[in-house]
N, CA, C and O atoms as CSV, one atom per row, in Angstrom:
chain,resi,resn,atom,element,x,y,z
A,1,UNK,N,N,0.828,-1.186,0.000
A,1,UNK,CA,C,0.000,0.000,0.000
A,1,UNK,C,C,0.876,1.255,0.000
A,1,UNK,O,O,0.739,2.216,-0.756
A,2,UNK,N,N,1.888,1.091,1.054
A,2,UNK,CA,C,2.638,2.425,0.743
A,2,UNK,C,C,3.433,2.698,-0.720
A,2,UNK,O,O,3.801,3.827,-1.044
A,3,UNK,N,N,3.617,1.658,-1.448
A,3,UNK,CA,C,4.410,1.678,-2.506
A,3,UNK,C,C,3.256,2.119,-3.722
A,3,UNK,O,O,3.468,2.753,-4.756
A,4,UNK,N,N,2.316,1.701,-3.349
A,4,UNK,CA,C,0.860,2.397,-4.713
A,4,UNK,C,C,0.829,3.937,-3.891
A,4,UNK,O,O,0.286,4.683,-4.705
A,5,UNK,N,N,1.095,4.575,-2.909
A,5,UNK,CA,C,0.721,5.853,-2.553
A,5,UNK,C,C,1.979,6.727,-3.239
A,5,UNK,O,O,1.819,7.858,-3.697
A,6,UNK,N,N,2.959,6.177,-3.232
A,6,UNK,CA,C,4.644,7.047,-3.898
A,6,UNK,C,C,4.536,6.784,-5.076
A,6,UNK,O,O,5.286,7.465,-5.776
A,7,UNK,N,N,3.936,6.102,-5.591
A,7,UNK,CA,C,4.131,6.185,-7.336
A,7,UNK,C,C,3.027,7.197,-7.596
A,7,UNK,O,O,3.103,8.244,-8.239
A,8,UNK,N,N,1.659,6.505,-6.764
A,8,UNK,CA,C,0.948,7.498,-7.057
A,8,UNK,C,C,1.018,9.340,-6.918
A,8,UNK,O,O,0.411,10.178,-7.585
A,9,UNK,N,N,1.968,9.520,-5.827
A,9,UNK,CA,C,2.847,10.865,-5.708
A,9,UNK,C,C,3.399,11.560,-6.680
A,9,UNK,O,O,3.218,12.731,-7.013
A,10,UNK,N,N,4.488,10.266,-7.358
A,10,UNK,CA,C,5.430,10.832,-7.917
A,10,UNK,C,C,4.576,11.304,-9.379
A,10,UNK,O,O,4.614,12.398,-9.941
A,11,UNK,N,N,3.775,10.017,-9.779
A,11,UNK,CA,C,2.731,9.849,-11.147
A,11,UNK,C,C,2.359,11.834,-11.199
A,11,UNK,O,O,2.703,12.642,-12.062
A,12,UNK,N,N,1.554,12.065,-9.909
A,12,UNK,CA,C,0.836,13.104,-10.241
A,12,UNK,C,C,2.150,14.898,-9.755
A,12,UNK,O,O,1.997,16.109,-9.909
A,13,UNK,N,N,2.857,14.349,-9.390
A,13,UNK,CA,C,3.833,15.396,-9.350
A,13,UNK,C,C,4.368,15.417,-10.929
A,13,UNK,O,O,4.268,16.563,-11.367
A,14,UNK,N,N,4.867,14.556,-11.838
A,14,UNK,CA,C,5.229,14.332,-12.930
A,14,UNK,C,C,4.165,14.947,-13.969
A,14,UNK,O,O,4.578,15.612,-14.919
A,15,UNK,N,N,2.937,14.742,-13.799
A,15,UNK,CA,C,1.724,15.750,-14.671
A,15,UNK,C,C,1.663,16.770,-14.162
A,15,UNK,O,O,1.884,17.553,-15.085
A,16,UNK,N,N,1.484,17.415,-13.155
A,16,UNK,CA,C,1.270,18.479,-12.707
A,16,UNK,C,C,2.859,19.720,-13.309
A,16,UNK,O,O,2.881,20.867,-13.756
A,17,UNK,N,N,4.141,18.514,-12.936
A,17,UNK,CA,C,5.493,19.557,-13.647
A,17,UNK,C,C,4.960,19.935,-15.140
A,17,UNK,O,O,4.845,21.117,-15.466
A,18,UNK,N,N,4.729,19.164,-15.784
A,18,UNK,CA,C,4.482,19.072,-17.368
A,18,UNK,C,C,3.949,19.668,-17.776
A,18,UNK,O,O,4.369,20.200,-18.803
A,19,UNK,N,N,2.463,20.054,-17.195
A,19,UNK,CA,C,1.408,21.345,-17.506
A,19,UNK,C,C,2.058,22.561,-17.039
A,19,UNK,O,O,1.761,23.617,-17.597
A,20,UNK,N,N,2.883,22.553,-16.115
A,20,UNK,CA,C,3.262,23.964,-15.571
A,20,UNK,C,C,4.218,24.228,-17.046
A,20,UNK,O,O,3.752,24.939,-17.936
A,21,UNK,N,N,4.831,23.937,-17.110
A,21,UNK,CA,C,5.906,24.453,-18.475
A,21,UNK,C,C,4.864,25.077,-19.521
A,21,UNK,O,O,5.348,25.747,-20.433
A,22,UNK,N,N,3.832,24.956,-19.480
A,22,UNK,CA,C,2.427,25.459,-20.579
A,22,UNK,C,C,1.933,26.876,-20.072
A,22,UNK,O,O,1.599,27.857,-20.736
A,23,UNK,N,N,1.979,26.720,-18.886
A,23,UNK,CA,C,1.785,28.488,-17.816
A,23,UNK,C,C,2.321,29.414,-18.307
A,23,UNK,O,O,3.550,29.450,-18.371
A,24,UNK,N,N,1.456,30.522,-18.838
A,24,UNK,CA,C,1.799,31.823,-18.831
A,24,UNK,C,C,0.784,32.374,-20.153
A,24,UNK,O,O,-0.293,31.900,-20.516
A,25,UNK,N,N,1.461,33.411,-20.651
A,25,UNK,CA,C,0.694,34.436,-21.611
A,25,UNK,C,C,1.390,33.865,-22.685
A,25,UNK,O,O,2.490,33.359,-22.459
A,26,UNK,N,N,0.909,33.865,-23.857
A,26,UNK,CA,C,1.287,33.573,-24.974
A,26,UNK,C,C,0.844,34.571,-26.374
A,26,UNK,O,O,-0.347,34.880,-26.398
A,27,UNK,N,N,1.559,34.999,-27.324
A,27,UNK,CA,C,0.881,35.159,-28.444
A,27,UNK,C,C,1.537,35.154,-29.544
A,27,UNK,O,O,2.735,35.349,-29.749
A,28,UNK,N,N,0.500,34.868,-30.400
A,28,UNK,CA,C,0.992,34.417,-32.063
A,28,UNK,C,C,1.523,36.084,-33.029
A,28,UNK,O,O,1.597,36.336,-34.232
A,29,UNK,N,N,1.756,36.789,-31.963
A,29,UNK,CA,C,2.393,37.937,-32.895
A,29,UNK,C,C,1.111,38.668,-34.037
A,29,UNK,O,O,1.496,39.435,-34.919
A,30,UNK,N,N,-0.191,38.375,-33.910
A,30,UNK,CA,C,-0.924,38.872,-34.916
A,30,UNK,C,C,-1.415,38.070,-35.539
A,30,UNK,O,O,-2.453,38.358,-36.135
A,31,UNK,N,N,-0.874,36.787,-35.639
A,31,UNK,CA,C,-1.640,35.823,-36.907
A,31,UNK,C,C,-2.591,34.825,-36.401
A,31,UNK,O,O,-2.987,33.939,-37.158
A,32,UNK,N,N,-2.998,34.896,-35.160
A,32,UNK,CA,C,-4.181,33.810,-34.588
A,32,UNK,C,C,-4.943,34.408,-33.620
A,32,UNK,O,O,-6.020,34.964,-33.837
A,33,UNK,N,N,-4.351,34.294,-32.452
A,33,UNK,CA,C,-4.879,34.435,-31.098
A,33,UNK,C,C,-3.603,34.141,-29.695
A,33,UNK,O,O,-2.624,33.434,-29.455
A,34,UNK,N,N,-4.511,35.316,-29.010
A,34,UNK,CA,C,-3.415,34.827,-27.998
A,34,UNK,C,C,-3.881,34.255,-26.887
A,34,UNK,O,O,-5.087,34.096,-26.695
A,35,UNK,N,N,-2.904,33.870,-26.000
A,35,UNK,CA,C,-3.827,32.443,-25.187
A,35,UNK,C,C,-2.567,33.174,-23.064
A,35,UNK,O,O,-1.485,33.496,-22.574
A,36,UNK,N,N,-3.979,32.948,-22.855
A,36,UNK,CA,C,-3.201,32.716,-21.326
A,36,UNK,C,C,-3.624,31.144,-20.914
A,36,UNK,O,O,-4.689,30.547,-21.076
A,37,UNK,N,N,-2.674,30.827,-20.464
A,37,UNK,CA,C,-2.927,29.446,-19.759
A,37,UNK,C,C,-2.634,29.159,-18.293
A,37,UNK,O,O,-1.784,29.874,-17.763
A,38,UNK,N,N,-3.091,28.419,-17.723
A,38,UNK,CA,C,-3.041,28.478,-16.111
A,38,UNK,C,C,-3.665,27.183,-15.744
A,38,UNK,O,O,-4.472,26.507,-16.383
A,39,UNK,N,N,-3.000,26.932,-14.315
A,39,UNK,CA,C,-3.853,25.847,-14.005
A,39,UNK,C,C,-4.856,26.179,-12.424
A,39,UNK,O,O,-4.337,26.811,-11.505
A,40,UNK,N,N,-6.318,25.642,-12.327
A,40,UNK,CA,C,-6.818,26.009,-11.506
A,40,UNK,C,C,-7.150,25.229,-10.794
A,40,UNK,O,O,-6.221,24.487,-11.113
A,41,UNK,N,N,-7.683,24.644,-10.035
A,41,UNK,CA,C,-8.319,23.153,-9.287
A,41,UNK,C,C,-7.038,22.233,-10.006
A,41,UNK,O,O,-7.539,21.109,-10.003
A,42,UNK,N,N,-6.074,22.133,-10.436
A,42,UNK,CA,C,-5.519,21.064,-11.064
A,42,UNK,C,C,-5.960,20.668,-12.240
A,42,UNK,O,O,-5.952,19.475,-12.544
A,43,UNK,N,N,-6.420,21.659,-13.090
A,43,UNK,CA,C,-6.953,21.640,-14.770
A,43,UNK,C,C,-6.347,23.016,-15.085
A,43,UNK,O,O,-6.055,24.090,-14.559
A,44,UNK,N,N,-6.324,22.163,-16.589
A,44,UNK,CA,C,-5.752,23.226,-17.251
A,44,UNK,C,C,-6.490,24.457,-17.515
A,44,UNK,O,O,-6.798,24.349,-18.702
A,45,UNK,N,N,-6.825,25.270,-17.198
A,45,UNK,CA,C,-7.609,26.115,-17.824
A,45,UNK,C,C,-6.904,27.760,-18.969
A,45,UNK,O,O,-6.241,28.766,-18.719
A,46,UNK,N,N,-7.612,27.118,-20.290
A,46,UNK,CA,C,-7.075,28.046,-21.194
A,46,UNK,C,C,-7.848,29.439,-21.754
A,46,UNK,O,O,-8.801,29.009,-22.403
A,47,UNK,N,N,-7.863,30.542,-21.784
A,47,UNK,CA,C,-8.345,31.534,-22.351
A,47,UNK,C,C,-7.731,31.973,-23.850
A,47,UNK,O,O,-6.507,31.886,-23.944
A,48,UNK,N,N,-8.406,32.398,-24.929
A,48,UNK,CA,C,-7.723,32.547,-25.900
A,48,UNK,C,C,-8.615,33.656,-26.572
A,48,UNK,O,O,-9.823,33.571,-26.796
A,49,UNK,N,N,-7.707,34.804,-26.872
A,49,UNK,CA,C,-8.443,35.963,-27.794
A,49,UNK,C,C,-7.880,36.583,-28.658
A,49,UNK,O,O,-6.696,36.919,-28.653
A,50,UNK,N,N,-8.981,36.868,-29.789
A,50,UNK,CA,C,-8.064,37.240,-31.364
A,50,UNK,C,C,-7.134,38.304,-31.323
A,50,UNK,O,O,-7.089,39.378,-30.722
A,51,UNK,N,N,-6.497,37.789,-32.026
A,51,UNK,CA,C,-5.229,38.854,-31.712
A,51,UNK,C,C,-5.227,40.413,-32.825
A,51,UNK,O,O,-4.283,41.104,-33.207
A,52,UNK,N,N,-6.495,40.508,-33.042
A,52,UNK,CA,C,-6.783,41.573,-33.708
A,52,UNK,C,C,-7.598,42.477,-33.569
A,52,UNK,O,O,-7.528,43.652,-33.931
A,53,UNK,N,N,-8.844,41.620,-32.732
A,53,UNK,CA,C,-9.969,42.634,-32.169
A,53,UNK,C,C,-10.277,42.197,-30.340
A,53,UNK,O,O,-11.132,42.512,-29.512
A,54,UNK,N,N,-8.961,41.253,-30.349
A,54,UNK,CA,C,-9.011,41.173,-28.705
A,54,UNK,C,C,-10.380,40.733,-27.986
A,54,UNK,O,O,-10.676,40.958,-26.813
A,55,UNK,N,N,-11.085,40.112,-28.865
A,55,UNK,CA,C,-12.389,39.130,-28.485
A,55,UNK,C,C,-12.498,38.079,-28.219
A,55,UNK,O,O,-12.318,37.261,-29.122
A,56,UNK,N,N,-12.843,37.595,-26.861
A,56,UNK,CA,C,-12.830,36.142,-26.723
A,56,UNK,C,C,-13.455,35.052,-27.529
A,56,UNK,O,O,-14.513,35.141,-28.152
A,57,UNK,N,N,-12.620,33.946,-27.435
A,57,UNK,CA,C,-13.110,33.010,-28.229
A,57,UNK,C,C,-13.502,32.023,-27.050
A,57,UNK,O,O,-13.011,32.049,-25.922
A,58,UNK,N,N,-14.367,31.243,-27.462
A,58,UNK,CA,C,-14.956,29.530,-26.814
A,58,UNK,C,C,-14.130,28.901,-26.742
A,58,UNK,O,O,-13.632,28.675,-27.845
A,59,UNK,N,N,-13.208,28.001,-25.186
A,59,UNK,CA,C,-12.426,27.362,-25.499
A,59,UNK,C,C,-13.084,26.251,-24.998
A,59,UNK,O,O,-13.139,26.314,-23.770
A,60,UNK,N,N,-13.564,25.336,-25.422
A,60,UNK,CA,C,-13.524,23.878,-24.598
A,60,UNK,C,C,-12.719,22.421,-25.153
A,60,UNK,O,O,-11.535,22.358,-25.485
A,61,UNK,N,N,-13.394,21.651,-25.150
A,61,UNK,CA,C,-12.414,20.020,-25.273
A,61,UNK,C,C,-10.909,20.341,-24.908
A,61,UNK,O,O,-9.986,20.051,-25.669
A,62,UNK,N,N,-10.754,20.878,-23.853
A,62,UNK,CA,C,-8.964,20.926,-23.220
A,62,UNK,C,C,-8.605,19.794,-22.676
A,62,UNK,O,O,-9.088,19.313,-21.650
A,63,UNK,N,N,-7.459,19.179,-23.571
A,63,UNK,CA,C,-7.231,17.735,-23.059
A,63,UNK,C,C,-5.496,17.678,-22.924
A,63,UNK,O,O,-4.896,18.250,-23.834
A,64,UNK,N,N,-4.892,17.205,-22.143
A,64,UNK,CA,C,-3.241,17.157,-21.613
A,64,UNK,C,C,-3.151,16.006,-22.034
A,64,UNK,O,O,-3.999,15.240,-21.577
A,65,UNK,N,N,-2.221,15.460,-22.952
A,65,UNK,CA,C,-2.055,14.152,-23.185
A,65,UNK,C,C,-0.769,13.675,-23.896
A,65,UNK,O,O,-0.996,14.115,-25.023
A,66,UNK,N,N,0.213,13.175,-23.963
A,66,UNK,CA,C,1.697,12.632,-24.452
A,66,UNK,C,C,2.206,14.195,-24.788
A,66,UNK,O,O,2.405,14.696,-25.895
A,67,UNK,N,N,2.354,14.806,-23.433
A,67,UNK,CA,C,2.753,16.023,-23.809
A,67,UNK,C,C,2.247,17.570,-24.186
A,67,UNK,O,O,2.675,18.632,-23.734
A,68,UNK,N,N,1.349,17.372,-25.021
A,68,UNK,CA,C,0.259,18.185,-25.369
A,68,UNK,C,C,-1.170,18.375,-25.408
A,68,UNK,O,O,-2.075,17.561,-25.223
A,69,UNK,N,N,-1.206,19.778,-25.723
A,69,UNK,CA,C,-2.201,19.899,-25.188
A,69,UNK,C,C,-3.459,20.090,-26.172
A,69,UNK,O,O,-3.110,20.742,-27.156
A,70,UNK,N,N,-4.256,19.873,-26.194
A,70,UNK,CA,C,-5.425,20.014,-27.952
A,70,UNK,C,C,-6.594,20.648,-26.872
A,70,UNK,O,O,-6.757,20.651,-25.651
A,71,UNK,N,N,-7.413,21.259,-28.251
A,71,UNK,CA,C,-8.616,21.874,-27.530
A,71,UNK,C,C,-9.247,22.704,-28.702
A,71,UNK,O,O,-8.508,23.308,-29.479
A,72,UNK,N,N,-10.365,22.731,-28.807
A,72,UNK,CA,C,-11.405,23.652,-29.721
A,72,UNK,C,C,-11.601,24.911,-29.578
A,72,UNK,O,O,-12.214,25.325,-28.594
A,73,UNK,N,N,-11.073,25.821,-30.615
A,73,UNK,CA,C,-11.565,27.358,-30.518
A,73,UNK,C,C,-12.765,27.445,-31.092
A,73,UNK,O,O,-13.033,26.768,-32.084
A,74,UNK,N,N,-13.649,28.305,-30.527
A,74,UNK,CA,C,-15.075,28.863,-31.561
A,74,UNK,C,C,-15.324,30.280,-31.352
A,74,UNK,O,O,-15.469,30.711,-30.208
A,75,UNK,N,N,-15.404,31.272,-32.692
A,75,UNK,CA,C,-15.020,32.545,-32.426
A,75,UNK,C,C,-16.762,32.770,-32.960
A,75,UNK,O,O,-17.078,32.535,-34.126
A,76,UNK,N,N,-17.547,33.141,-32.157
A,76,UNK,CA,C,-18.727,34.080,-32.653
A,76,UNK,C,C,-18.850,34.657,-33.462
A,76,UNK,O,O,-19.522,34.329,-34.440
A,77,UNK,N,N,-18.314,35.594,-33.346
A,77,UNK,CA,C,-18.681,37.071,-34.001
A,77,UNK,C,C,-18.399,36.525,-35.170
A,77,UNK,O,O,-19.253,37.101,-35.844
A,78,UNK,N,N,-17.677,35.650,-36.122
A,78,UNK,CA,C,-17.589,35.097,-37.674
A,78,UNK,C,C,-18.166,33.942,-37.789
A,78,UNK,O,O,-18.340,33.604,-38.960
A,79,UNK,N,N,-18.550,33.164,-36.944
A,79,UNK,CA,C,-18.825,31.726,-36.322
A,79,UNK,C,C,-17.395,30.719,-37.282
A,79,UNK,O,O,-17.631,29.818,-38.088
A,80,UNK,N,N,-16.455,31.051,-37.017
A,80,UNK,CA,C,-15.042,30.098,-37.041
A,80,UNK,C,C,-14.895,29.517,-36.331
A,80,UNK,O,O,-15.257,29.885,-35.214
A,81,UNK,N,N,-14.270,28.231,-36.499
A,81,UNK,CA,C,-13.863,27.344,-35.576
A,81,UNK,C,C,-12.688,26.515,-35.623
A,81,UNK,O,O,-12.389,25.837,-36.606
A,82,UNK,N,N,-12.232,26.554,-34.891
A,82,UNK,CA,C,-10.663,25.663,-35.038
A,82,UNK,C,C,-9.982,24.250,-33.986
A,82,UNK,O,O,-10.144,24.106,-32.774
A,83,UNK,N,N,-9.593,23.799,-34.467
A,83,UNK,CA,C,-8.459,22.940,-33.280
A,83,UNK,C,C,-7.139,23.281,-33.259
A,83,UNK,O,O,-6.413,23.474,-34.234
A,84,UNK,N,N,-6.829,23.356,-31.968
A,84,UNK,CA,C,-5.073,23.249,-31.446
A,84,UNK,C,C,-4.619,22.402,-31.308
A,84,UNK,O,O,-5.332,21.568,-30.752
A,85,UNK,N,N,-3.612,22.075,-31.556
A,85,UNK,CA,C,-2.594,21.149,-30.920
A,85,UNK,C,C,-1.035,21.916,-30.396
A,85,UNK,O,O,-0.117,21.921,-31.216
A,86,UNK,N,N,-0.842,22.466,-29.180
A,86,UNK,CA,C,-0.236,22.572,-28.358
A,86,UNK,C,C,0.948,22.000,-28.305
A,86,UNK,O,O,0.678,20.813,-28.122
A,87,UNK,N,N,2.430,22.140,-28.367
A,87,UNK,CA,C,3.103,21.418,-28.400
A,87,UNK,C,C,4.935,22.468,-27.618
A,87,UNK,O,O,5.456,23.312,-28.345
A,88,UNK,N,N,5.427,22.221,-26.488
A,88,UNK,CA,C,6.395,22.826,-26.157
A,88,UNK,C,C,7.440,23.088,-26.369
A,88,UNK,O,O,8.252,22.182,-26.176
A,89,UNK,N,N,7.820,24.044,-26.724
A,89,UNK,CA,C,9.590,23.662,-27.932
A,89,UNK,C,C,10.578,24.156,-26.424
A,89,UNK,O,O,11.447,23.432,-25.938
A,90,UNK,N,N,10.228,25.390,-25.937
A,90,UNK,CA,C,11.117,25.345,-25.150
A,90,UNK,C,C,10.680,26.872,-24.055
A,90,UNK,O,O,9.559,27.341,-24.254
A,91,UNK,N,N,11.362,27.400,-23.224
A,91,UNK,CA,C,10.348,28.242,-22.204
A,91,UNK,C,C,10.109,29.186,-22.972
A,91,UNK,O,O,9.461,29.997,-22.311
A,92,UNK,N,N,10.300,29.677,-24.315
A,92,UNK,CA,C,9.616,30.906,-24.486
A,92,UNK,C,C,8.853,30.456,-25.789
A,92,UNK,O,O,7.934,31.199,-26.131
A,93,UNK,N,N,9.063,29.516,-26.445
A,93,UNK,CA,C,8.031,29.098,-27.481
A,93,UNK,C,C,7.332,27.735,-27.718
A,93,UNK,O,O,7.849,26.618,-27.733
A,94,UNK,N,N,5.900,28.123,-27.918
A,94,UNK,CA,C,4.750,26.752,-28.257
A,94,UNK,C,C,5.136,26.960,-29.590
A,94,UNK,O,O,5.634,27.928,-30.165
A,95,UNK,N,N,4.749,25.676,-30.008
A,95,UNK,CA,C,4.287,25.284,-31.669
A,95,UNK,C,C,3.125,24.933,-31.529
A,95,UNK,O,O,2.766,23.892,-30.978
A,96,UNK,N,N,2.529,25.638,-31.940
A,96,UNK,CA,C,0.921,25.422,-32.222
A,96,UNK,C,C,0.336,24.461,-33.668
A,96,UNK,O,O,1.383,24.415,-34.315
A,97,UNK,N,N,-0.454,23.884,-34.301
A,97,UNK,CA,C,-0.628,23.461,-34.657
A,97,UNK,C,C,-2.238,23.348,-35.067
A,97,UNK,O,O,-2.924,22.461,-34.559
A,98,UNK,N,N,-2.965,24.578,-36.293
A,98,UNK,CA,C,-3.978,25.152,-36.160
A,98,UNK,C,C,-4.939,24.223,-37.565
A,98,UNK,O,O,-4.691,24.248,-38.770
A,99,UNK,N,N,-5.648,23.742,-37.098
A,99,UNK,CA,C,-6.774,23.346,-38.562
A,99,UNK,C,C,-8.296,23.687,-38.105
A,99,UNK,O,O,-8.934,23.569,-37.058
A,100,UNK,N,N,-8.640,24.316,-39.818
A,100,UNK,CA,C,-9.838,24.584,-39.780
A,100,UNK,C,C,-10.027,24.703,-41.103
A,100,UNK,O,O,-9.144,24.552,-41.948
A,101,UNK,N,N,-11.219,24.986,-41.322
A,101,UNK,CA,C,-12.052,24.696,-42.460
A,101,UNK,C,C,-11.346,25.727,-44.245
A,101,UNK,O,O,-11.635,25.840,-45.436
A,102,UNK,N,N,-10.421,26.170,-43.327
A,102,UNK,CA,C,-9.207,26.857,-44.842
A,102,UNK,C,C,-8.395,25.651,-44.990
A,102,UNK,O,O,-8.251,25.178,-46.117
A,103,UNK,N,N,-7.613,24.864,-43.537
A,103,UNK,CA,C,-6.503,24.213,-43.815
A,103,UNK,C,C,-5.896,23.872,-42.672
A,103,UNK,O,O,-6.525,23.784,-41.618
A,104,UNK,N,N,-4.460,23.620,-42.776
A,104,UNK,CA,C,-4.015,23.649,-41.245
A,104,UNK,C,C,-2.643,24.177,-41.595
A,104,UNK,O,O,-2.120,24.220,-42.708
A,105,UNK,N,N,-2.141,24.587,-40.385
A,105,UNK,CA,C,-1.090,25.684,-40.481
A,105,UNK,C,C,-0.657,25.694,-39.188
A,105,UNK,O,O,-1.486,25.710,-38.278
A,106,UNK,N,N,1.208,25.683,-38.837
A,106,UNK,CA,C,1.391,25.973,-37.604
A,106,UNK,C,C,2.072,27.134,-37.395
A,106,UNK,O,O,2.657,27.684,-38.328
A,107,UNK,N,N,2.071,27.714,-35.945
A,107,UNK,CA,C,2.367,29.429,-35.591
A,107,UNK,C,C,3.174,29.052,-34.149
A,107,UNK,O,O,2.810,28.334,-33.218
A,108,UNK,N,N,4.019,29.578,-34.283
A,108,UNK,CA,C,4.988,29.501,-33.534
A,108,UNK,C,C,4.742,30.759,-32.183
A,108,UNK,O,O,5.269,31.870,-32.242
A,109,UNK,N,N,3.753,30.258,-30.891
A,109,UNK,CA,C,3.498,31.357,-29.585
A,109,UNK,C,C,4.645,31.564,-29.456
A,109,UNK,O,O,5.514,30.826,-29.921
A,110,UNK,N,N,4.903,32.795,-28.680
A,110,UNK,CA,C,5.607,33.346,-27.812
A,110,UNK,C,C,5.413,33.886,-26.848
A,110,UNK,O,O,4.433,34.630,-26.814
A,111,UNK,N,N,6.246,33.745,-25.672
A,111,UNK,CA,C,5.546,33.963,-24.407
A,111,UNK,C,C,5.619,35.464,-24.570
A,111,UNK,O,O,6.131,36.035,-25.533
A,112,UNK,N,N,5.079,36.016,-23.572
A,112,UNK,CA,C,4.465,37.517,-23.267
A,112,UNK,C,C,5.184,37.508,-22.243
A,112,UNK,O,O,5.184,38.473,-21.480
């Protein structure tokens, strides 16, 4: 029993490091959206707004998984919609990884 409680320790110290490296402000310089990320209760929670008229977008399906992170944008005001795929290059830049109904295309965040 004590040996399922330390893995189980270490297990969730090991996800919890992994999402933190995803923490902070991010933006695509103009060509998408920019994203704050944070974690709250122990979820990821992401905000993301156009990086042109600074309007929030819908973020849901946020999922942490072999590293990254995916999740659905939906912007109203045009009714667009997109998927991310999240991916960490190193502390000051994501590779993003954007498809939607033009194509898919990746944008290189930078932290803020």
């Amino acid at each position: 029993m004590k040996n399922f409680f330390i893995i189980a320790f270490m297990l969730l110290t090991t996800l919890t490091y992994s999402q933190d490296k995803f923490i902070g402000e991010w933006t695509s310089n103009g060509l998408a959206t920019d994203m704050t990320i944070e974690v709250v209760d122990n979820k990821l929670n992401i905000k993301c707004v156009s990086s042109t008229s600074y309007k929030p977008l819908e973020t849901t399906n946020v999922v942490y998984k072999n590293n990254k992170i995916t999740l659905d944008n939906y912007f109203k005001p045009n009714n667009w919609s997109s998927k991310k795929i999240i991916e960490y290059k190193n502390t000051d830049t994501l590779l993003v990884t954007i498809s939607s109904k033009i194509g898919l295309y990746e944008i290189a965040y930078i932290k803020k």
